[in-house]
N, C-alpha and C positions, 0 to 999 in steps of 0.2 A: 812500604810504598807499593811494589810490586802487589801483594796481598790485596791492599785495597781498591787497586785498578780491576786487577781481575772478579773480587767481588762486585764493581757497579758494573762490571761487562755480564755478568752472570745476573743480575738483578735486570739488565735493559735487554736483556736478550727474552724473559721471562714473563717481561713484563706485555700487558694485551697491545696488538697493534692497533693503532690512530687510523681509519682511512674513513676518507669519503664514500658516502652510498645513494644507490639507484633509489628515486623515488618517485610518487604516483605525480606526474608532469601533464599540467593541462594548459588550454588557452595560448598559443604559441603566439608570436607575431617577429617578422624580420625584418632587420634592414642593412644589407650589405651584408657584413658577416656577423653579423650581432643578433641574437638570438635571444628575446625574454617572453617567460612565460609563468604558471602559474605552479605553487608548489606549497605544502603546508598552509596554504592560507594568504603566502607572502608572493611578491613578484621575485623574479632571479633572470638574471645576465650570464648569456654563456658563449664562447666562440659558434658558430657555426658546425664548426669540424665536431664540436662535443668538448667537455673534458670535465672541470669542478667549478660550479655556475657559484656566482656571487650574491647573495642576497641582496635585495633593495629597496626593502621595504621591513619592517617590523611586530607594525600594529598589530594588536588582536583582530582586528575587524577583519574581512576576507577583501583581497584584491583582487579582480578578475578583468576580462574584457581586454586584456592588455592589446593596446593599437599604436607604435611604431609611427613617429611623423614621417612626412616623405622625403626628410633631410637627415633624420635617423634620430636628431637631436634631443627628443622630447616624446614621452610615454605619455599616452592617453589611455584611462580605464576606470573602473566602475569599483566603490567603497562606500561603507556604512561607516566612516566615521564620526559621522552627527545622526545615528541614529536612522534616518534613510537612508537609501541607495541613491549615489550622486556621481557625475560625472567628473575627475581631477586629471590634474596633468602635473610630470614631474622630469626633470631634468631625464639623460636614459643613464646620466655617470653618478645621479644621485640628487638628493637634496628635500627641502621640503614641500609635497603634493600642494597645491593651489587646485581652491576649487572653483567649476565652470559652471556648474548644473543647478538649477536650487527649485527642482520639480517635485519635490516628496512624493514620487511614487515610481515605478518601478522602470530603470533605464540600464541599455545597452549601448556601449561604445561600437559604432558598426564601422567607423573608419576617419578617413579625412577627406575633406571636400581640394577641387584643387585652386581654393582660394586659402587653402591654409586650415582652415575651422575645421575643429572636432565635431563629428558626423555622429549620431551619436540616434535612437528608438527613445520613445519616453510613453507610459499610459497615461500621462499626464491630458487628456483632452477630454473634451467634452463631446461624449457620443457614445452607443450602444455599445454593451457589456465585450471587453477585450478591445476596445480602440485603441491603435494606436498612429503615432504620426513621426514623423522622421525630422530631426531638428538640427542644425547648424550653429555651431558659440565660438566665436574669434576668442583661442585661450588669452589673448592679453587685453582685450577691449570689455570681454564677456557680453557681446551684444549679441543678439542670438535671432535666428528667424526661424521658421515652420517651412518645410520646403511643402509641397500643394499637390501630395500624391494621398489618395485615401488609404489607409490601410496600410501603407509602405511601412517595414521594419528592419531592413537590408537595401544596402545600394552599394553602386556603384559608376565612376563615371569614365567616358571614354577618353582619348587620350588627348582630344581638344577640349573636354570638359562642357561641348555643347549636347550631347545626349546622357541620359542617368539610365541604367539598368537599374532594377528595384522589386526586393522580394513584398507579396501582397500576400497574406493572412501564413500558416503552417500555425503546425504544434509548440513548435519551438519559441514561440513567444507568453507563453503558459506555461515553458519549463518540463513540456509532455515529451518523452522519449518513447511513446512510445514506436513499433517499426512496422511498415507495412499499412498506413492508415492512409487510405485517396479517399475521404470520405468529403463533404463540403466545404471545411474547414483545410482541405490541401492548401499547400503554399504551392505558387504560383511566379512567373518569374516575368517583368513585364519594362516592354522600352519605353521612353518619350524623353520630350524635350528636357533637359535641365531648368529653363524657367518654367517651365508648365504652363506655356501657351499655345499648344498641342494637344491635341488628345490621343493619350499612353496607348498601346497596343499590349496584349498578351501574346509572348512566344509560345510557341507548341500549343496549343489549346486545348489540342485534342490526344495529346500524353499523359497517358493515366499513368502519373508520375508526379511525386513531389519534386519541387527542382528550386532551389534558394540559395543561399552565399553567392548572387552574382560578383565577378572578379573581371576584369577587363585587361588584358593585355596581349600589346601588339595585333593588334586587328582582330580577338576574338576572344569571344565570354566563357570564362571558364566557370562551373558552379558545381554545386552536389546536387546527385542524382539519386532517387531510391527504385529504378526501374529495374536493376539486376538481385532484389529481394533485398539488400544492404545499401546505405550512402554509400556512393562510391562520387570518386571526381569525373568529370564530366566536361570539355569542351564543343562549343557553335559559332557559328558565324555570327554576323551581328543580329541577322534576321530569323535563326533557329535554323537556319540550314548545315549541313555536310557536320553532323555530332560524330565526337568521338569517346569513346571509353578512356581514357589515362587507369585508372586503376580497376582493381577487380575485385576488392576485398570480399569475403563473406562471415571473419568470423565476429569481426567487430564493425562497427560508423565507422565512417572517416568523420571526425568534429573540428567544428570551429577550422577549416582551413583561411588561409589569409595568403595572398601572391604579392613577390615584390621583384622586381628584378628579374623574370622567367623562371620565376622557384616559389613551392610552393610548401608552405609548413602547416601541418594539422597534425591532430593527436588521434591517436591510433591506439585500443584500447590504455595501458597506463606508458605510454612508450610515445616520444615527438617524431613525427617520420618528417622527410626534406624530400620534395619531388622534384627533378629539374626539367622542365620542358621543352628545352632542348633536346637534353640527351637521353630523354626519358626513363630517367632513371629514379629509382624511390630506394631510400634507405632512412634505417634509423639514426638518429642522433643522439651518440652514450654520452648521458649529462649523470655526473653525479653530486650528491650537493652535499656538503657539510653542517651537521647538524647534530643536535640534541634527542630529537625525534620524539619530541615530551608525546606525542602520542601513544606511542608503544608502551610507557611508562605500566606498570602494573598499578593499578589504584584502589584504594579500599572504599568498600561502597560502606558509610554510616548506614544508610535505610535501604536495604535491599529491596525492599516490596517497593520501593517508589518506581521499581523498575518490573513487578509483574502483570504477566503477559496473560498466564489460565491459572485458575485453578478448579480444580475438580474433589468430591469430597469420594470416599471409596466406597462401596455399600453398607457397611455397619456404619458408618460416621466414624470410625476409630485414626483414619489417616486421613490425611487431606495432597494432592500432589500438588507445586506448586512450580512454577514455569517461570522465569525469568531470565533474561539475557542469555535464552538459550541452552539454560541448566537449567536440570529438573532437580527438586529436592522433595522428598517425602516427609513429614513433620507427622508427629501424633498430637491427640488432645489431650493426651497422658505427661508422663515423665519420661517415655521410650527414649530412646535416643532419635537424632533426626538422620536420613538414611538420604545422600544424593546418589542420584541414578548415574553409572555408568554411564555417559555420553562422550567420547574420546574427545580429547581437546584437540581444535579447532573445527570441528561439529557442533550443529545447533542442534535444538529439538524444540517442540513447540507442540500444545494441544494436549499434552500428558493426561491420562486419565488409569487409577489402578484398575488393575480387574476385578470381576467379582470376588473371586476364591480370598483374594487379597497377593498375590503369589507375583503376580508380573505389572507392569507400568508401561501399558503401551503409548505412542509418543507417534509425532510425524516427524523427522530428522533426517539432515543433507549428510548423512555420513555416505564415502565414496564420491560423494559429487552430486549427488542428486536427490529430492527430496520423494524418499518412501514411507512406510509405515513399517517400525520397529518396535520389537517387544524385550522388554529391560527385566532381569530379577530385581525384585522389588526391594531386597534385604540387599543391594548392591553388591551383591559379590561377585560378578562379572560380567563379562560384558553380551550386549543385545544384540539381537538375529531378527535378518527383515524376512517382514513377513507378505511383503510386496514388492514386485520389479517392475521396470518400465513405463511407470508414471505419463501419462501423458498431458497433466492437467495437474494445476495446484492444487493438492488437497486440504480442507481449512478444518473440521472438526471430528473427532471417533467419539461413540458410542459404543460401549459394550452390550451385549444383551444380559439382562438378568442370572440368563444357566449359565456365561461363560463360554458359550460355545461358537459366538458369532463376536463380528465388528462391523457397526455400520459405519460408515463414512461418506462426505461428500465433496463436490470440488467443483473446481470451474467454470467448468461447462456445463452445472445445473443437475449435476449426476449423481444419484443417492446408490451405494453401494453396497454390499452386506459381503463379508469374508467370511467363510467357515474357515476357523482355528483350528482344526485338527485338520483339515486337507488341504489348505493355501487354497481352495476354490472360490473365485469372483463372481459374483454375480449383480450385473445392473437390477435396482428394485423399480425406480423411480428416476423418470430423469423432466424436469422444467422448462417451460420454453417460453416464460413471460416475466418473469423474472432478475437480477442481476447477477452477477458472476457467485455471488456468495448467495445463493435461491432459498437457503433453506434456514426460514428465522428461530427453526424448536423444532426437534425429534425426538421422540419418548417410543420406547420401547415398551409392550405390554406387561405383567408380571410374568406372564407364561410365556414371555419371549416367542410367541407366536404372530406378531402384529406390530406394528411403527404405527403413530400418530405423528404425521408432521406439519409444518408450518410451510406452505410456498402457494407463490401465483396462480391462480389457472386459467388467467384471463387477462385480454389485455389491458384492465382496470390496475394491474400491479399490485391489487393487496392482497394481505398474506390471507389463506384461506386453507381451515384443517382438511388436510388428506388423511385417511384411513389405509395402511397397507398391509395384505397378509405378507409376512417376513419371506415365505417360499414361493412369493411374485404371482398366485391363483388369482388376487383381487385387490381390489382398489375401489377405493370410494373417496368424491368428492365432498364433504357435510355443510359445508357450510358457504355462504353466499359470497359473490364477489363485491357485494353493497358495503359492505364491513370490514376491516380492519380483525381475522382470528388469530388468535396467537398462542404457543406455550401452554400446549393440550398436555391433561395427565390421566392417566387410566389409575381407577381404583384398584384395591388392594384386592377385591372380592370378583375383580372381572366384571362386573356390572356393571361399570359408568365410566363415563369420557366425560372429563373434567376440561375446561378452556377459556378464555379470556376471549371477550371482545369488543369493540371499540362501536359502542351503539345506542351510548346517552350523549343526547344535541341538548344540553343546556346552556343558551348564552349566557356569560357569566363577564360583561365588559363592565370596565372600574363608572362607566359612566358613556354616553354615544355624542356628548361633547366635545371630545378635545381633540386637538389638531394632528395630533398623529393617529386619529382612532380609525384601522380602516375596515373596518367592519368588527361582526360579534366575534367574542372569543368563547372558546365551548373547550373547558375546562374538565377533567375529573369525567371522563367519558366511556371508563372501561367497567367492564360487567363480570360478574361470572356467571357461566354460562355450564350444560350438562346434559350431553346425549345418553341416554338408556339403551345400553346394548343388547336388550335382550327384551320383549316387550312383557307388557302388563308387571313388570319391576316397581314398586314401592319408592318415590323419590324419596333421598333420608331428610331431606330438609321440609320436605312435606308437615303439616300441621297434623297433629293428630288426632282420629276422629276412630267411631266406635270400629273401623272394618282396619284398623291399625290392632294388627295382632298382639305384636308384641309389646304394645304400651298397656295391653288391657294387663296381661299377662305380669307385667311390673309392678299393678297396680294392684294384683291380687296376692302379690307376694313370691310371684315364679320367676325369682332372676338367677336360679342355678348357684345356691349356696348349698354348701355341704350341713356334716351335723354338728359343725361345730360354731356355723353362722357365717362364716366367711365364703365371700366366693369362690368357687370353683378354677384353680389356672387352668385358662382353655390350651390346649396344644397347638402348634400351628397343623394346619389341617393339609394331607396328602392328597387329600380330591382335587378333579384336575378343576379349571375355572373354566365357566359356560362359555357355548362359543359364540359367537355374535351371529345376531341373526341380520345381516347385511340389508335384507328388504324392508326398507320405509324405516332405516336407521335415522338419516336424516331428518324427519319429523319427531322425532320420540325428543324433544326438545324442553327444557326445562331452566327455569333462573332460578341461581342461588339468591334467594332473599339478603341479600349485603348491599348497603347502597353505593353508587356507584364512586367509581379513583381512579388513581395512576397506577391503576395496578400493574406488577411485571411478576416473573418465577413463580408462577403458579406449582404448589406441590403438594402432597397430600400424604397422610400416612392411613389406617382404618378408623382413625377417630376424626381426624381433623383435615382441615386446608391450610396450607400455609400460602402467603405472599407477602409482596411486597407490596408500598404505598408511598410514592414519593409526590414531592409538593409541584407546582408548575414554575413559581415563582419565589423570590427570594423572600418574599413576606403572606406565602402562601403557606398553608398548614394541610399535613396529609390527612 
């Protein structure tokens, strides 16, 4: 007996411990000491103080917006359980969601009015692109009204319920985080009467500031402010007089705060923080919650590629890099074995491309915390070394150059870069200034790795138009017009031509200029190929051959460099270096490849041929 006591004491002492855990906590709302907010998807219940919150909710669908009646009784918030996002209400001790909203289209619970009604944003209206209006539904009658503010998407009302504070336009109604944006589109923070028979006034007018989540208590508006470089909290009078700062965060927003009772609950990067304004004090609230955490779960992907991000093929075509969920893997077109890149776990990498030699597999990747440019042994046997610090700007594609000796790359800010590999030396080649964050739509490097052909703006027309660059920054040329759509330039094998697409056949091509959604021509199938001659009085190969065409006479006489035993001659590949461009009146030396016109894209080329693509426009369209 003894024996067997001691064996289950030694089995439960062994065995893993049970405990609850900290988890990513959003959308707070309080009342009293009751605390729900947002977690895995689900709503949860937690004391005030903190401790192991209670689930209350289930569904797959996500619940969010959670808004606290002013009796504490009854959860109002926002779920796709029928497929839209709809406004429901549900006991705060449990039960089943009733729903109030039946807008099919995109809604936010913003509060409760003080006639009881769930307060609630809806795009539900009729008016220019991003309308939205501010709506009121008694949860047990479901009768609903429009309150008569334009643009309104946040409110709030004072403590007689006859004035409403109310936010007018912000990012946040689009779902944009992004920080620092006072452009026209600011949100705005504005008073007037609760019936709207008054004309509303705008506070602060002249605070080059976003200022939204109006909050009302005790004689004064409390809201988020982005004037100190971050959302932080923010108090004024009723009239935007005597502001004060409450918080000062900088390393993350202050989101979604809500006030009840002179306390204030928002989320604070993954953490609930509690403000009291009385005693001015802010601390966090340790909730932890019990759970399964199917998320973490490790899961087998059936089809990996549903999930690829690059792929890059290596110069012989013998390996191909392939980029997915932040792993890079090398695959051959052979029987090789397939080779994943060193990429430490819980690092990404992205943009992978092998190098010339075949030898390394450079990569853009957040290892450390930050996203630089890193180079991998290709044969995975250990691990990568950056070859860049201090990033200032998101970098999105590499290019290697043909010798192996450079990396172009480009990034945010429009900025084409070239790295010498053996000296970590940077150098800007090219930088955009009409363009979008991603400027640059094709960069091809020459064979003699002396010159970039790239794709970007030069004008404030926005299409993409071939730039010419020498690699060591001497020169630059424009080629091509800003009238046209160039794109996915490729240099010949031989140095003599610059191969490129462009968008410059206007064929209407409509099913018919009858029918009721016809609103004008469609101009189908409109890309060309197109060929600058680097070098003048050059021979176009596509040219028709005529008696001053040397080398067709020469084939015709029997002179195509066969030995004596009748077979051709294998030509070597040739050490002479390739001509250099003659930059003056490049632009003119202009020629079209006799191909009719498509949807052409990946223009490429080997010494004999062009390769591309040709895809359809339509689903009953043919390339």
């Amino acid at each position: 007996m003894k024996a067997g006591l001691i064996a289950a004491l030694v089995l439960f002492l062994c065995a893993p411990p049970l405990h609850a855990e900290t988890a990513y906590t959003r959308g707070p709302t309080l009342h009293g000491d009751t605390l729900v907010f947002t977690a895995e998807g689900d709503l949860w219940r937690v004391p005030l103080a903190g401790g192991t919150a209670q689930r209350l909710t289930t569904n797959a669908a996500l619940e969010a917006d959670a808004t606290l009646s002013p009796d504490g009784r009854q959860i109002a918030f926002v779920a796709s359980y029928d497929a839209s996002p709809e406004v429901y209400v549900m006991a705060v001790t449990g039960g089943a969601p009733k729903r109030l909203s039946f807008d099919g289209a995109g809604v936010h619970v913003v509060g409760w009015t003080p006639a009881g009604e769930v307060l609630y944003s809806s795009t539900a209206v009729v008016g220019p692109g991003s309308s939205v209006v501010l709506r009121a539904v008694d949860p047990a009658t479901l009768v609903r009204r429009s309150l008569p503010f334009a643009d309104a998407n946040q409110a709030s009302f004072d403590g007689s319920g006859g004035t409403i504070f109310f936010t007018r336009f912000g990012l946040h109604i689009l779902g944009d985080h992004v920080r620092g944006y006072h452009g026209g589109a600011m949100a705005q923070i504005w008073r007037g009467a609760a019936d709207g028979n008054a004309e509303a006034t705008r506070l602060l007018p002249d605070l080059d500031a976003s200022l939204r989540r109006p909050m009302w208590w005790n004689g004064r508006l409390y809201h988020l402010s982005d004037e100190s470089g971050s959302d932080n909290l923010w108090s004024m009078a009723a009239d935007g007089s005597d502001r004060r700062a409450l918080t000062t965060h900088d390393e993350f927003d202050v989101i979604d705060p809500q006030l009840q009772d002179g306390r204030i609950v928002y989320q604070y990067g993954a953490d609930i923080r509690v403000f009291d304004i009385a005693a001015g004090t802010d601390r966090v609230v340790p909730i932890d919650i019990v759970s399964d955490f199917e998320q973490r779960r490790t899961r087998w992907l059936e089809k990996p590629l549903d999930y690829l991000e690059d792929l890059a093929l290596s110069k012989d075509g013998s390996r191909v890099a392939l980029t997915a969920r932040g792993a890079v893997t090398l695959a051959a077109t052979d029987a090789r074995r397939r080779i994943d890149v060193a990429v430490p776990a819980g690092a990404r990498a992205r943009a992978a491309v092998p190098s010339p030699d075949g030898k390394w597999v450079y990569a853009i990747s957040d290892i450390g915390g930050s996203e630089e440019i890193w180079r991998f042994p290709a044969d995975g046997s250990g691990p990568g070394e950056a070859l860049t610090r201090n990033a200032d700007a998101r970098r999105w594609h590499l290019w290697p150059s043909p010798d192996g000796k450079s990396l172009a790359f480009d990034d945010r800010k429009q900025r084409l870069f070239v790295l010498d590999l053996a000296t970590r030396a940077l150098r800007e080649l090219d930088r955009g200034r009409f363009g979008v964050d991603d400027a640059y739509a094709s960069v091809r490097w020459s064979p003699d790795s002396r010159n970039l052909a790239v794709a970007r703006a030069d004008s404030q027309e926005g299409r993409p138009q071939i730039v010419l660059i020498a690699a060591d920054g001497s020169r630059k040329a424009v080629l091509t017009s800003d009238r046209y759509e160039s794109f996915s330039a490729a240099f010949s094998t031989d140095g003599k031509w610059l191969y490129f697409l462009s968008n410059r056949e206007f064929t209407a091509t409509p099913g018919n200029p009858w029918g009721d959604r016809n609103m004008g021509p469609i101009f189908d199938r409109r890309t060309r190929i197109y060929a600058l001659a680097l070098q003048p009085g050059t021979r176009f190969p596509f040219q028709p051959p005529d008696e001053l065409d040397a080398a067709h006479a020469n084939a015709k006489e029997g002179k195509d460099d066969k030995d004596a035993s009748g077979k051709k001659d294998a030509k070597e590949p040739s050490s002479k270096p390739l001509p250099a461009i003659a930059w003056d009146g490049l632009a003119e030396r202009l020629f079209e490849v006799p191909v009719e016109s498509g949807n052409y894209s990946a223009l490429s080329l080997d010494d004999k041929r062009l390769y591309f693509l040709d895809q359809a426009a339509g689903d009953d369209a043919h390339p």
